[in-house]
C-alpha positions as CSV (number, residue, x, y, z in Angstrom):
1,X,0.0,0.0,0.0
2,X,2.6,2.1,0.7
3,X,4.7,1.8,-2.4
4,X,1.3,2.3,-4.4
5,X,1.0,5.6,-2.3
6,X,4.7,6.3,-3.6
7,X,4.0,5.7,-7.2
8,X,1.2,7.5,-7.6
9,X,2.7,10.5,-5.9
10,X,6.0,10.0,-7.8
11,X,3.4,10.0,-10.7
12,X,2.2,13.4,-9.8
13,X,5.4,15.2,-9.2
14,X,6.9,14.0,-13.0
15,X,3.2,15.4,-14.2
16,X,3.9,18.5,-11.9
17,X,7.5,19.5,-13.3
18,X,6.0,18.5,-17.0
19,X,3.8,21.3,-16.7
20,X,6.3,23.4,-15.0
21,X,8.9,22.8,-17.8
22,X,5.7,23.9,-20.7
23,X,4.8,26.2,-18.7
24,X,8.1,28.0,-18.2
25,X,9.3,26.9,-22.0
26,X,6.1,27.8,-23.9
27,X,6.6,30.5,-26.6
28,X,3.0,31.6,-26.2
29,X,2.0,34.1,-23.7
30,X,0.5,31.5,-20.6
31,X,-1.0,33.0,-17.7
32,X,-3.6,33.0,-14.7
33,X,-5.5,35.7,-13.7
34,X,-8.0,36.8,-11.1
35,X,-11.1,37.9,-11.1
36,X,-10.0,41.0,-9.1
37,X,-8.6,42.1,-12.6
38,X,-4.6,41.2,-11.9
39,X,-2.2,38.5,-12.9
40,X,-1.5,35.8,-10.4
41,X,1.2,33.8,-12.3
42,X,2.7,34.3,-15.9
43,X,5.2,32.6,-17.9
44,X,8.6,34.3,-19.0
45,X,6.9,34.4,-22.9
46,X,4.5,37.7,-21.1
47,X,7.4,39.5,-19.5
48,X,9.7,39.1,-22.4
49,X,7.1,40.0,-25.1
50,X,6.3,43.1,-22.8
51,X,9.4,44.2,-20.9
52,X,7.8,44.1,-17.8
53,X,9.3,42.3,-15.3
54,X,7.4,39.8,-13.4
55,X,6.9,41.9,-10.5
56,X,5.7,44.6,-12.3
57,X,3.1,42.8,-14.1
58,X,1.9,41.0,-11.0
59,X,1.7,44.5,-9.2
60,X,-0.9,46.2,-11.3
61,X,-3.4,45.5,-13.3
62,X,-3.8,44.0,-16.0
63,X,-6.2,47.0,-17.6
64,X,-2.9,49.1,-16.9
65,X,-0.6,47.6,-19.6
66,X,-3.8,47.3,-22.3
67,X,-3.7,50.3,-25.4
68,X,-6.0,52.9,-24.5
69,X,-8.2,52.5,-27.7
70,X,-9.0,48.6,-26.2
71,X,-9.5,49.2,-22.2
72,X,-13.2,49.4,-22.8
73,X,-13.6,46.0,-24.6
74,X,-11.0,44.1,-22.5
75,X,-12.8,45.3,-19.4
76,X,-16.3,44.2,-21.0
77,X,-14.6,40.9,-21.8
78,X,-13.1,40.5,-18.2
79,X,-16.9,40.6,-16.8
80,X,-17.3,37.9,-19.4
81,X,-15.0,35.7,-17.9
82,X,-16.7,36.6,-14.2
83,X,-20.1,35.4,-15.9
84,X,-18.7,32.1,-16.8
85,X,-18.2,32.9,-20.0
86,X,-15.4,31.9,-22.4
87,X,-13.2,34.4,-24.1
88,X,-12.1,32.9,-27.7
89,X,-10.7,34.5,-30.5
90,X,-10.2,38.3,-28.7
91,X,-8.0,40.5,-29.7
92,X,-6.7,43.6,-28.0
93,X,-3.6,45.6,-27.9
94,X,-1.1,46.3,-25.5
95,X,2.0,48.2,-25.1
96,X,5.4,47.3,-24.4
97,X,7.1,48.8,-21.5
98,X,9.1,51.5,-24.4
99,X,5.4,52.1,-26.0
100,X,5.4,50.0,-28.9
101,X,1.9,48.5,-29.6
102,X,1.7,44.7,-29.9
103,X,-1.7,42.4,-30.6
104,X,-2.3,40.0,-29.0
105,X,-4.7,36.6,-29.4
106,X,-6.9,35.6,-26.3
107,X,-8.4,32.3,-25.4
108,X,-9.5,32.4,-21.6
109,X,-11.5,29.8,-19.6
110,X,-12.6,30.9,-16.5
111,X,-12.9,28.2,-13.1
112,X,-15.3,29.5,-11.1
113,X,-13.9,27.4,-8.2
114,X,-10.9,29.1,-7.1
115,X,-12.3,32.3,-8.6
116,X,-9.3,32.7,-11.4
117,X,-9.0,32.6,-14.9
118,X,-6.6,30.2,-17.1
119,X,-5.7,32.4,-20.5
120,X,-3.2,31.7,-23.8
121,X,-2.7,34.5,-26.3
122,X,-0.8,34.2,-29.7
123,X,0.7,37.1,-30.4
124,X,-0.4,38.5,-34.1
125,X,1.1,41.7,-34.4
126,X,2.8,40.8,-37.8
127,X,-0.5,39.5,-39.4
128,X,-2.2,42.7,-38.0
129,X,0.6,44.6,-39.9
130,X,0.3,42.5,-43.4
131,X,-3.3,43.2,-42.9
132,X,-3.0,47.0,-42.3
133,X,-0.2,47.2,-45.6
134,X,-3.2,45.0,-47.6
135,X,-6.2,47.3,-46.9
136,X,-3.8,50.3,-47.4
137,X,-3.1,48.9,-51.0
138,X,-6.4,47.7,-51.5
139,X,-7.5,52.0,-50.6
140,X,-4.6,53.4,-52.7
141,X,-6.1,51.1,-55.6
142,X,-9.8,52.0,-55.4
143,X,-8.4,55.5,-55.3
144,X,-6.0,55.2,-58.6
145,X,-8.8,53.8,-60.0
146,X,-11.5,55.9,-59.2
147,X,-8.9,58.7,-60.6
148,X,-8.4,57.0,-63.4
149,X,-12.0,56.6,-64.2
150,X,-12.6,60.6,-63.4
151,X,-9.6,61.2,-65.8
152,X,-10.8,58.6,-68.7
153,X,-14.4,60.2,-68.6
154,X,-12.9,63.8,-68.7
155,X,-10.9,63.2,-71.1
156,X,-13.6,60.9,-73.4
157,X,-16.0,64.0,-72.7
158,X,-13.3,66.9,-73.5
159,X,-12.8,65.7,-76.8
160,X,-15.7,65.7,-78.0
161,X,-16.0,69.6,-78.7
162,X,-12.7,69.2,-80.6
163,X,-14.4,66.5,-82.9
164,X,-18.0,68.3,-83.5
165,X,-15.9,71.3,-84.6
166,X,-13.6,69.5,-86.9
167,X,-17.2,67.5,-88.3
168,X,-18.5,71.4,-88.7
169,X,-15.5,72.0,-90.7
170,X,-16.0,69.1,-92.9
171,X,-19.8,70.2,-93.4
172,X,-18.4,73.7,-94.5
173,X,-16.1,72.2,-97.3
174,X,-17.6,71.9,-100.6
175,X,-15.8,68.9,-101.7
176,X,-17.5,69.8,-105.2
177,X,-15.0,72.4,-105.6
178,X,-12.0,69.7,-105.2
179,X,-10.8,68.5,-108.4
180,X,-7.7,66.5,-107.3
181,X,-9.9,62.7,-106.7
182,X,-6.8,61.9,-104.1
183,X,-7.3,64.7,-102.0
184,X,-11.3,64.2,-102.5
185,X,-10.9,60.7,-101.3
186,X,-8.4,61.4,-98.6
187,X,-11.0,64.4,-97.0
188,X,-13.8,61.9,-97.2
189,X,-11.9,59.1,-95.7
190,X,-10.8,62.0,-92.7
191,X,-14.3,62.9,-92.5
192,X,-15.4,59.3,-92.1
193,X,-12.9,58.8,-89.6
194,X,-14.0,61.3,-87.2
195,X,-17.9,60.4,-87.3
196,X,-16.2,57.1,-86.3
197,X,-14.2,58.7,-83.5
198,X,-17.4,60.8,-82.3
199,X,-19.4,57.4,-81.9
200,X,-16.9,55.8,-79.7
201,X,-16.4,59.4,-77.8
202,X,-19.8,59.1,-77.2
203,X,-20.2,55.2,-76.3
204,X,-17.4,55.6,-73.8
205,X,-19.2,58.6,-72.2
206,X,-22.1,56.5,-71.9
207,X,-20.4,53.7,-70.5
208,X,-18.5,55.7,-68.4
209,X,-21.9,57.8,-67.2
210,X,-23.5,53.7,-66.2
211,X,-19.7,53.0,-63.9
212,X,-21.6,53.3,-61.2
213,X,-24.2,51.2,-61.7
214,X,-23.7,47.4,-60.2
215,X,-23.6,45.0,-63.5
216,X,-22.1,46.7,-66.7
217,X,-24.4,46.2,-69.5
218,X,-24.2,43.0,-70.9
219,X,-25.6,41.9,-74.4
220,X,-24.8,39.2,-77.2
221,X,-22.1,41.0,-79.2
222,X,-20.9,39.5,-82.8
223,X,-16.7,39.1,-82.6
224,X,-17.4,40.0,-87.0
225,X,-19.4,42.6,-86.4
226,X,-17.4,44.7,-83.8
227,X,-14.2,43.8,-85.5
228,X,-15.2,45.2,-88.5
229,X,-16.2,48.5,-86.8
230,X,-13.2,48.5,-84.9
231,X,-11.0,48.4,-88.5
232,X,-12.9,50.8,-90.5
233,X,-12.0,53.0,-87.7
234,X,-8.7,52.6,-88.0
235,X,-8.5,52.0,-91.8
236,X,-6.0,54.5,-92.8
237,X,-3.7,52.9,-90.2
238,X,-4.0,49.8,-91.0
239,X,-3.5,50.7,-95.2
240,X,-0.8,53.1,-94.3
241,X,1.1,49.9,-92.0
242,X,0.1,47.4,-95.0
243,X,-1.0,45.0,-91.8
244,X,-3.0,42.1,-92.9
245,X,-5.7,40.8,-90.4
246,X,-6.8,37.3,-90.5
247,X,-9.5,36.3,-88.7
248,X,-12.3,33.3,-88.3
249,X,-15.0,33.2,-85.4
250,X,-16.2,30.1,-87.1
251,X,-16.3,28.0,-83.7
252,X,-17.5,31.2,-81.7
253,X,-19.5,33.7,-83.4
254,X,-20.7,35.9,-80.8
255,X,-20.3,36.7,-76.4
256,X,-22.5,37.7,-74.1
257,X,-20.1,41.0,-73.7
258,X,-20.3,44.7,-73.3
259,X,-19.3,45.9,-77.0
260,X,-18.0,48.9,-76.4
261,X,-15.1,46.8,-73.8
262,X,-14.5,44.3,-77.0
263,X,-14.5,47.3,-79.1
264,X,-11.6,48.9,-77.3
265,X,-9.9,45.8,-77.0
266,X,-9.9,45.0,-80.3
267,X,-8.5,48.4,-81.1
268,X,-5.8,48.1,-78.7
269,X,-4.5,45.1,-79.6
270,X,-4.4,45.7,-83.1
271,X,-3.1,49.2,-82.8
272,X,-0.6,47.9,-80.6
273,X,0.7,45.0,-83.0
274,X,1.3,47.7,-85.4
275,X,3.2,50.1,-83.3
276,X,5.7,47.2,-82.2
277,X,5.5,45.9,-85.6
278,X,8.8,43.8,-86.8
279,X,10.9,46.4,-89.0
280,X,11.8,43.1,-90.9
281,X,8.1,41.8,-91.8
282,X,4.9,43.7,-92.9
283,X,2.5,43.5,-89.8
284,X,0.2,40.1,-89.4
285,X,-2.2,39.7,-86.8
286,X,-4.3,36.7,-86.4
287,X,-7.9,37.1,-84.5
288,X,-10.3,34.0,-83.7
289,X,-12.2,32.3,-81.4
290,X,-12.5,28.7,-80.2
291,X,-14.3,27.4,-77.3
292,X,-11.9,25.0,-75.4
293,X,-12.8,22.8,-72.1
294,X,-16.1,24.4,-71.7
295,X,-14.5,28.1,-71.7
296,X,-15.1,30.6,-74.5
297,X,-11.6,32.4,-75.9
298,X,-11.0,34.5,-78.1
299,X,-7.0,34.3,-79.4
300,X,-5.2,37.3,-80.6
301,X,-2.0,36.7,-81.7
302,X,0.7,38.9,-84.0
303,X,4.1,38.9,-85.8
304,X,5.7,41.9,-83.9
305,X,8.3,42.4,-82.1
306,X,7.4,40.6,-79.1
307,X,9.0,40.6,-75.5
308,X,10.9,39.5,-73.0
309,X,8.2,37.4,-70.8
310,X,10.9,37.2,-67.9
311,X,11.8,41.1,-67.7
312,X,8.0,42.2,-68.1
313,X,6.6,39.0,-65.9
314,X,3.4,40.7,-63.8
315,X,4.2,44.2,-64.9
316,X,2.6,43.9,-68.7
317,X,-1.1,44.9,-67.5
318,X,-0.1,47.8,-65.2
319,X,-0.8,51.3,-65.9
320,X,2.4,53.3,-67.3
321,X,4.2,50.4,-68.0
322,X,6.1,50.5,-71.7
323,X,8.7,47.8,-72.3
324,X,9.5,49.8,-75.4
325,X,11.5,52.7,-76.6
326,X,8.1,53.7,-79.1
327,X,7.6,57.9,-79.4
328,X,3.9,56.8,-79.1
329,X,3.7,54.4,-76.0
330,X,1.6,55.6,-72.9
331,X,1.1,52.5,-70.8
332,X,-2.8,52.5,-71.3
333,X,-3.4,50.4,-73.7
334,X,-3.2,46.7,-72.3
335,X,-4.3,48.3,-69.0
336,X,-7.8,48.8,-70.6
337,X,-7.5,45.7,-72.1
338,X,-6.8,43.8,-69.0
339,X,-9.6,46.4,-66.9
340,X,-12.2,45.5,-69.8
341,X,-11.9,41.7,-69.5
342,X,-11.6,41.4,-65.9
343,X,-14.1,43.9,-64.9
344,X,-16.6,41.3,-66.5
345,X,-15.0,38.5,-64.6
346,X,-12.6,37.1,-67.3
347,X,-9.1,36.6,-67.8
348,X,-6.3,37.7,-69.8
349,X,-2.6,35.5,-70.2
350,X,0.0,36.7,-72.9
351,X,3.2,34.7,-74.3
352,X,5.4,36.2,-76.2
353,X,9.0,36.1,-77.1
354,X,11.8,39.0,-78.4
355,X,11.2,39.0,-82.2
356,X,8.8,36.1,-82.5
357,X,5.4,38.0,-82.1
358,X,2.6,37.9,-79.1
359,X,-0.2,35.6,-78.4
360,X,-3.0,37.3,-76.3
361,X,-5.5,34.7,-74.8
362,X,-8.7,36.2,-73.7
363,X,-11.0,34.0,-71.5
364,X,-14.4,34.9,-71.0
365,X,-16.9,34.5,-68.1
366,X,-19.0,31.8,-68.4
């Protein structure tokens, strides 16, 4: 009997200095508090974290060494705990001993037998901060792109006066009067041009006056249709480049889309294939569509001087960025094309390789 007595307290003592040795060794903050508000025991994790010494943390309470801003909600949570009541998951901050704030993690379980309280906090401080830095970016860009939408509808809307006067011009000409056929053609051609250029003015300042609105308008848009659009506004371009456009939408004739977005992507990505057109080769650009494990696509792919995927990686659909030395290049262009297909829940991937053309593949929303 009195060996059994032996083993079970020899038992209790190995369990006892277990616990000690976790307790003492534990990275996480470990402590036992009263319900008169104070710390009755902590591990070295609390005092190190804090700078406090143990006697100073066990001399005052705990409401002292809590941030200002969370007092209120810690002392809410504290009559929790005398109420029976589990604390799990609560956050609050406290300050170190030279001020810096740190956050910490609670789960507390209150024993209503020997009136204390058994808590563990994590401390999060460095998640709080990634958190902080995401929301930050996540403000800055709402507020790029809320400028850039102010700036795009300005601008859409500015030039519009320009154009009407320059369409009044044309009315005032009596091409009659013109004998030389080329420069007939030619002011015809410039006048049909900018009765192109006032349409899309005005769809964009329509689009852009419906931003707000929670669904952009969606309709069933015909890839022929709006391509052909999209080149006879920039025929003398394209005759001037001598680019040849191939196309077949064959497999795909038509998306549910907002056609003024596929109109401006066409027109980027066709204007851009000849501005960073091979000097060695007369510009090519390939456009069709192809439905392909249940997703609809639309492939755009040219013969142009291409890029260096590893250098531009991420970058390619910013705003501003140019990977070429081009008198022309703003930055915009693949940003709109990028914002246009996302914005309705698609995706955009490019390939492309230094003098061996771009591929542009467009995934639509189901």
């Amino acid at each position: 009997m009195i060996r059994s007595n032996q083993k079970i307290a020899d038992q209790e003592i190995d369990t006892f200095i277990k616990f000690k040795q976790f307790f003492e060794l534990s990275p996480d903050l470990l402590c036992v508090a009263g319900f008169d508000g104070y710390f009755k025991q902590i591990n070295p994790a609390v005092s190190n974290l804090l700078g406090y010494s143990q006697e100073e943390l066990l001399a005052k309470p705990i409401s002292f060494f809590v941030h200002h801003e969370d007092k209120k909600t810690t002392i809410n949570a504290q009559n929790d705990l005398k109420n029976k009541i589990p604390l799990l998951n609560f956050e609050n901050r406290y300050l170190t001993k030279n001020g810096t704030t740190i956050w910490l993690l609670w789960t507390s379980l209150p024993i209503e037998s020997d009136s204390h309280v058994y808590a563990i906090a994590k401390n999060i401080t460095y998640q709080k901060e990634l958190e902080k830095e995401r929301n930050q970016n996540l403000t800055d860009l709402i507020n790029i792109n809320n400028n850039f939408k102010k700036l795009t509808y300005t601008a859409a809307h500015d030039l519009r006066s320009p154009v009407n006067n320059l369409l009044t011009i044309f009315d005032l000409l009596e091409t009659d009067t013109i004998n030389d056929p080329e420069t007939a053609e030619f002011i015809t051609l410039l006048k049909t041009t900018s009765l192109n250029l006032k349409d899309t003015l005005n769809e964009y300042v329509t689009m852009l006056d419906k931003q707000n609105e929670i669904n952009e308008h969606l309709e069933e848009v015909h890839f022929q249709e709006t391509l052909e659009d999209t080149v006879l506004s920039i025929n003398a371009l394209i005759e001037n480049s001598q680019a040849k456009i191939d196309c077949n939408f064959t497999e795909l004739k038509c998306i549910a889309f907002n056609k003024s977005n596929l109109k401006s992507i066409f027109l980027n990505l066709i204007t851009n294939a000849i501005k960073y057109a091979n000097p060695d080769y007369l510009p090519r650009i390939s456009i069709f569509s192809k439905t392909s494990d249940d997703q609809k696509q639309l492939i755009v792919t040219d013969n142009g001087i291409g890029f260096d995927m590893e250098v531009v990686k991420d970058k390619i659909f910013g705003l501003h960025q140019k990977f070429h030395d081009h008198e022309d290049s703003k930055g915009i262009g693949l940003y709109l094309v990028h914002n246009h297909i996302t914005s309705l829940g698609g995706n955009i991937t490019v390939d492309s390789k230094v003098n061996h053309g771009t591929t542009f593949t467009i995934t639509f929303k189901d």
